[in-house]
C-alpha positions as CSV (number, residue, x, y, z in Angstrom):
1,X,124.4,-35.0,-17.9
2,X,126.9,-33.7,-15.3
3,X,129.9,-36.4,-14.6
4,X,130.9,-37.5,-11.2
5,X,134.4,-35.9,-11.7
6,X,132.8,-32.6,-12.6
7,X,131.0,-32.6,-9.6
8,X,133.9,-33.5,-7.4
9,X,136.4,-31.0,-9.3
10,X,134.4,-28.0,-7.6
11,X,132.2,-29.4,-4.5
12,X,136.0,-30.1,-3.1
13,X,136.4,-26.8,-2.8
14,X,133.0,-26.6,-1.1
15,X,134.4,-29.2,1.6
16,X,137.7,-27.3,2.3
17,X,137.9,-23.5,0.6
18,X,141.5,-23.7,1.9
19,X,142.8,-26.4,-0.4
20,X,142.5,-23.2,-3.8
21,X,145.0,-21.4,-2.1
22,X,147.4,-24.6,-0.7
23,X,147.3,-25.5,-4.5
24,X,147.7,-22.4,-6.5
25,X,150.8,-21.4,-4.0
26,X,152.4,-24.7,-4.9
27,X,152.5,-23.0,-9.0
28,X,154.1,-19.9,-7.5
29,X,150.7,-17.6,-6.9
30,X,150.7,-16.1,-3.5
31,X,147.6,-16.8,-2.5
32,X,146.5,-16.7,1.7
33,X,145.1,-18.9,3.4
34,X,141.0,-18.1,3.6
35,X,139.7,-16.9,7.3
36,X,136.0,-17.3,6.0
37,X,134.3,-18.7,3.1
38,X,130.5,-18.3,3.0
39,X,128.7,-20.2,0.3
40,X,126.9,-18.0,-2.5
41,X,123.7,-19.0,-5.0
42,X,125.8,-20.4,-8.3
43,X,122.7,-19.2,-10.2
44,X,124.0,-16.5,-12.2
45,X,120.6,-15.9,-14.1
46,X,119.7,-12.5,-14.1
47,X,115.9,-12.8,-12.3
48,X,114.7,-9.9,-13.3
49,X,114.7,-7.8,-16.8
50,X,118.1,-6.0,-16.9
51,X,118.6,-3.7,-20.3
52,X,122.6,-4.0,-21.3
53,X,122.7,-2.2,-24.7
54,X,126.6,-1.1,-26.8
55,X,125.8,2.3,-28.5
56,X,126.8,-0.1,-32.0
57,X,127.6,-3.3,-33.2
58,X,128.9,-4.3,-35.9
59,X,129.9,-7.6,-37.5
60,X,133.0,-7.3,-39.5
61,X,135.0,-9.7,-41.9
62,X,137.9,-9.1,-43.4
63,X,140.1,-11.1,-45.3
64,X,141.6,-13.0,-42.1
65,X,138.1,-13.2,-41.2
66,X,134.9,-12.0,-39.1
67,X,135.0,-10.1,-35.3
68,X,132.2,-8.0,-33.6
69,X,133.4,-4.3,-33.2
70,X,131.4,-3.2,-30.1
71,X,131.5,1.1,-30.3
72,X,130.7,2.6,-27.4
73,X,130.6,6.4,-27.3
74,X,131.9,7.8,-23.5
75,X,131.8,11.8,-22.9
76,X,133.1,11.2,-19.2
77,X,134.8,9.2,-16.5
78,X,132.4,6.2,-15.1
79,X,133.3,4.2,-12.4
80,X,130.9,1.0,-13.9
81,X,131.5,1.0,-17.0
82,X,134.8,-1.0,-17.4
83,X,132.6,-4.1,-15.8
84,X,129.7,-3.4,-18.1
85,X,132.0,-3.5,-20.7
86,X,133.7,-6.9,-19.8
87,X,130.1,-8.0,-19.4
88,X,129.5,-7.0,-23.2
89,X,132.3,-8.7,-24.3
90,X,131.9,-11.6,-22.2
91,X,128.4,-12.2,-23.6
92,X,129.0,-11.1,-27.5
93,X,131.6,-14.3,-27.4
94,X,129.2,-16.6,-26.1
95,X,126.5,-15.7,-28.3
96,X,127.8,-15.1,-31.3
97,X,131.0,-17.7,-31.0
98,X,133.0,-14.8,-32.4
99,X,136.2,-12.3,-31.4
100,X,134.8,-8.8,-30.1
101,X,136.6,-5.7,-29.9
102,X,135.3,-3.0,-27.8
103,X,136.0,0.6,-29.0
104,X,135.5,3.5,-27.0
105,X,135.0,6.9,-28.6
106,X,136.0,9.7,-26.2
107,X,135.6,13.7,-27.2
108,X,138.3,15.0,-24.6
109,X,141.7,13.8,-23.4
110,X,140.9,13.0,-19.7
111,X,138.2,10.5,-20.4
112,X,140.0,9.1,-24.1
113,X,143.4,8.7,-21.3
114,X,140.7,7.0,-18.5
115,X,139.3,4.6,-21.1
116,X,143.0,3.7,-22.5
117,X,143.8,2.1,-19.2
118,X,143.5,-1.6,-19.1
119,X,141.3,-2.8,-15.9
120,X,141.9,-6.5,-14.4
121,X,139.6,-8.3,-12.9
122,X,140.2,-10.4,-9.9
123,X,142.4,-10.8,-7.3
124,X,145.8,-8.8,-7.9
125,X,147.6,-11.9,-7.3
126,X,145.8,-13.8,-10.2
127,X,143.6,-11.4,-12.6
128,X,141.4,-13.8,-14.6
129,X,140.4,-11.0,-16.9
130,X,141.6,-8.3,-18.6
131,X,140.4,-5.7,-20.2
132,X,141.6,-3.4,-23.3
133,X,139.5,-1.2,-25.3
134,X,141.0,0.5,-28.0
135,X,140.4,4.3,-27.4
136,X,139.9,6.7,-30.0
137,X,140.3,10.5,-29.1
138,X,141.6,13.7,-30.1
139,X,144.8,13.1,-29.7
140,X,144.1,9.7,-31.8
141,X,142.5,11.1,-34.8
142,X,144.5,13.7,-36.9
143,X,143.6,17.0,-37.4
144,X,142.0,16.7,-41.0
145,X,142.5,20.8,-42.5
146,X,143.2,19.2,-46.3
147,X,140.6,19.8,-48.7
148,X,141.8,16.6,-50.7
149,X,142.6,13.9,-47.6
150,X,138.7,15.2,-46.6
151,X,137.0,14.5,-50.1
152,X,139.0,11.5,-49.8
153,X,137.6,10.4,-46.4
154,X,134.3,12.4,-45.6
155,X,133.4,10.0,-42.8
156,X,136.9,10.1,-40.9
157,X,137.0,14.5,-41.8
158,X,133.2,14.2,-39.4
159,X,134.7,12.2,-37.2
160,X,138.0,14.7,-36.9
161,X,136.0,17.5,-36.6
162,X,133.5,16.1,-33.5
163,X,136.2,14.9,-31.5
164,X,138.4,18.1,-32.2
165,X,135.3,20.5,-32.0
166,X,137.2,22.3,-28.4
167,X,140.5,22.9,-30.4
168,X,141.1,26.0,-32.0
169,X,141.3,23.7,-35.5
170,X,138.2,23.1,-35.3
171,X,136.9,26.1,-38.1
172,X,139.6,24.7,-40.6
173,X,138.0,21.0,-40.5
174,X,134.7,22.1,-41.2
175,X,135.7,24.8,-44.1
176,X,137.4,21.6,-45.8
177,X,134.5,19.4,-45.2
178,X,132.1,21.5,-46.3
179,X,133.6,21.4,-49.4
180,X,134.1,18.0,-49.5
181,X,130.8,17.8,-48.9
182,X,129.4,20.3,-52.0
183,X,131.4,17.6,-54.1
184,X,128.9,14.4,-52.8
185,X,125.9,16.6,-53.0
186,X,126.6,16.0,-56.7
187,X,127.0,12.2,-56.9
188,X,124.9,11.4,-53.6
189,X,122.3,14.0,-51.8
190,X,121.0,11.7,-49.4
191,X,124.3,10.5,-47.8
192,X,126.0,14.1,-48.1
193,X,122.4,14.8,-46.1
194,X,123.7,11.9,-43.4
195,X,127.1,13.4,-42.8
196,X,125.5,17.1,-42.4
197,X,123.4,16.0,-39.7
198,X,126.3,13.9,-37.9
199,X,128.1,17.0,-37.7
200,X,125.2,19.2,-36.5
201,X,125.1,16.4,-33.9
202,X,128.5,16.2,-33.0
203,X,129.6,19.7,-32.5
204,X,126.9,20.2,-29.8
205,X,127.3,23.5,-28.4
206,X,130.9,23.6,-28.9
207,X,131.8,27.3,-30.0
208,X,132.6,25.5,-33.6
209,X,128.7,25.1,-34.1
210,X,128.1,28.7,-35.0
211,X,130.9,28.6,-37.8
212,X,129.3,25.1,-39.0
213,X,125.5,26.9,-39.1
214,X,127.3,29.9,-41.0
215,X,128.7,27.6,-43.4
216,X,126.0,25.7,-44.0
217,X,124.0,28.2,-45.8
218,X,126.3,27.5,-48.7
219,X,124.8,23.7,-49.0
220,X,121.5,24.1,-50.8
221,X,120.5,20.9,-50.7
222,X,120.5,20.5,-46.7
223,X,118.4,23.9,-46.4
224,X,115.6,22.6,-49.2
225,X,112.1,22.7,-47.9
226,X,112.2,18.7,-48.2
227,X,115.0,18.5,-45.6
228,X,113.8,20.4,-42.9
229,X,110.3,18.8,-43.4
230,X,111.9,15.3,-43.3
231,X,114.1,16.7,-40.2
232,X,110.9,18.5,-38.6
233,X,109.2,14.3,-38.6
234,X,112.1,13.5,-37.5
235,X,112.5,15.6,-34.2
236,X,108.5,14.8,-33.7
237,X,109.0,11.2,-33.8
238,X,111.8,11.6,-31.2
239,X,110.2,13.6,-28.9
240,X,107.0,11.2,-29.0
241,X,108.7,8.4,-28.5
242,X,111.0,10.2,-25.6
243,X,107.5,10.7,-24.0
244,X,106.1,7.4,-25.1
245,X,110.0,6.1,-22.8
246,X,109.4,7.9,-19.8
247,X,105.6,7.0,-19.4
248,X,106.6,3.5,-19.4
249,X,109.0,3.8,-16.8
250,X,106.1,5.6,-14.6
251,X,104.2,3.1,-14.8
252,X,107.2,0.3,-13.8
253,X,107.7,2.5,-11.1
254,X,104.3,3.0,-9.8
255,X,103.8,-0.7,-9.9
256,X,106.9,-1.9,-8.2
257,X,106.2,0.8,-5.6
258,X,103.0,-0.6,-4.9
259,X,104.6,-3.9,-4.9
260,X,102.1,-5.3,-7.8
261,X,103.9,-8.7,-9.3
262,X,104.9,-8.1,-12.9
263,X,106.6,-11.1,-14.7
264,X,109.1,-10.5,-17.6
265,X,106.3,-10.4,-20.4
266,X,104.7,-8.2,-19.0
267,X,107.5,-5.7,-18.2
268,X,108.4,-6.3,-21.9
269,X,104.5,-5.3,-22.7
270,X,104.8,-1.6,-21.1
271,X,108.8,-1.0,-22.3
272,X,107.6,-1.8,-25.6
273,X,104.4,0.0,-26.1
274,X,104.9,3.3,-27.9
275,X,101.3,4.2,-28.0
276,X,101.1,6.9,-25.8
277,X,97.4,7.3,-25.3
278,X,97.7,3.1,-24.1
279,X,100.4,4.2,-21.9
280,X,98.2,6.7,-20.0
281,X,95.6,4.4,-19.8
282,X,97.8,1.8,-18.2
283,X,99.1,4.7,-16.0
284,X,95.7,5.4,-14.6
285,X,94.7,2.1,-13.7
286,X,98.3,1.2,-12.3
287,X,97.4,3.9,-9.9
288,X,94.6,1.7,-8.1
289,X,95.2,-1.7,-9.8
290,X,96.1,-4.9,-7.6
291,X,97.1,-7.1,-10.3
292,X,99.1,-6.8,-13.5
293,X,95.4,-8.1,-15.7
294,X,93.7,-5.1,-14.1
295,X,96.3,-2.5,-16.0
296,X,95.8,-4.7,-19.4
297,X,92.0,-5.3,-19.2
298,X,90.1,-4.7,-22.3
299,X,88.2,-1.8,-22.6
């Protein structure tokens, strides 16, 4: 139950906005008196689905104990993201009850020095938030070109050569790594198998990719007939379940251009169907349907 002094420690500020800033200037904080102060909804429920997803999350503990690690991957400069990134750590505290730490992964200097910067929020003359993701980019990840620092760390010797895939090291991380990698192959196929992939993925089309594809003829056991079966399901599953995506979002779309009513559930229904023969089904009868039970109706 909500006290009497909790009410009247924030509705006095309803009464008279003014009396924030005569108080805060009395501890020093410049801040103006108000011309206008226009009441808003306090409801800060979101009303209406809204994805928010970190590229990974991680729960870590350590000997001092256990934080999130939040990774987000950035190729480029954008404008929302430092909010959406509060936001994330914001909500992992609450939920969780534990420390995050937000890591941003950057593949050139200009975004890796764009993420570095910390971003406050709130008024400049009292910020009541800051924020400070630790940036890792090429300049923050050393050049790995030793063939026994990369058999000693195959995962950081990937990571070296995707965020240094532009520089002209590039060739020399990947010789070393491939070697490192022959070495797994031995002890552990289906890992040395992960961290192949990884790197395919990560050098893009980075001029670097054609020396990787060249040296990769040397690792038999990525080039078996098992691996590019498992990698041919692979890409099929992707690309059905890319189409299976953007047929769901059609089908939002049509609806909410027709201005059918859709609750949460049944937003959640279509966004996680991955039958794609339901999904154009729904599709058609979104196209004439006036009600949400139309689209779902049994056959």
């Amino acid at each position: 139950m909500v006290s009497s002094p909790h009410e009247a420690m924030h509705r006095i500020f309803q009464q008279d906005p003014g009396v924030f800033a005569r108080a805060v200037r009395a501890l020093g904080i410049p801040f103006d008196d108000p011309i206008s102060a226009t009441p808003f909804c306090t409801d800060l429920t979101e009303n209406r689905p809204l994805e928010r997803r970190v590229d990974t999350l991680l729960s870590i503990e350590t000997k001092r104990g256990k934080f999130l690690l939040a990774v987000e991957a950035q190729g480029k400069k954008a404008v929302d993201k430092p909010r959406n990134w509060a936001y994330y750590l914001a909500h992992l505290h609450a939920k969780y009850e534990l420390p995050a730490v937000l890591l941003v992964v950057c593949d050139n200097r200009s975004t890796a020095a764009w993420a570095s910067e910390s971003v406050d929020f709130g008024p400049p003359e009292w910020p009541s938030l800051t924020l400070r993701p630790l940036v890792l980019g090429p300049d923050d990840v050393p050049v790995i070109d030793d063939p026994v620092k990369a058999r000693q760390d195959i995962p950081l010797t990937v990571l070296s050569a995707v965020l240094h895939r532009r520089d002209p090291q590039a060739d020399a991380i990947l010789k070393v790594l491939v070697d490192a990698l022959k070495g797994l192959e031995a002890r552990d196929p289906d890992t040395a198998t992960i961290f192949v992939e990884l790197t395919s993925q990560g050098l893009g089309e980075a001029p670097a990719a054609d020396t990787w594809r060249a040296l990769m003829t040397d690792l038999s056991f990525f080039t078996s007939p098992i691996s590019e079966e498992i990698r041919a399901e692979g890409r099929a599953e992707g690309r059905a379940e890319g189409h299976a995506k953007g047929k769901a979002e059609d089908i939002l779309l049509l609806l909410d251009g027709r201005e059918v009513p859709m609750s949460a559930p049944d937003r959640d229904r279509i966004t996680s169907c991955h039958d794609l023969a339901t999904l154009n089904l729904w599709f058609t009868r979104a196209i004439t349907a006036t009600s949400v039970a139309e689209v779902f109706a049994e056959e």
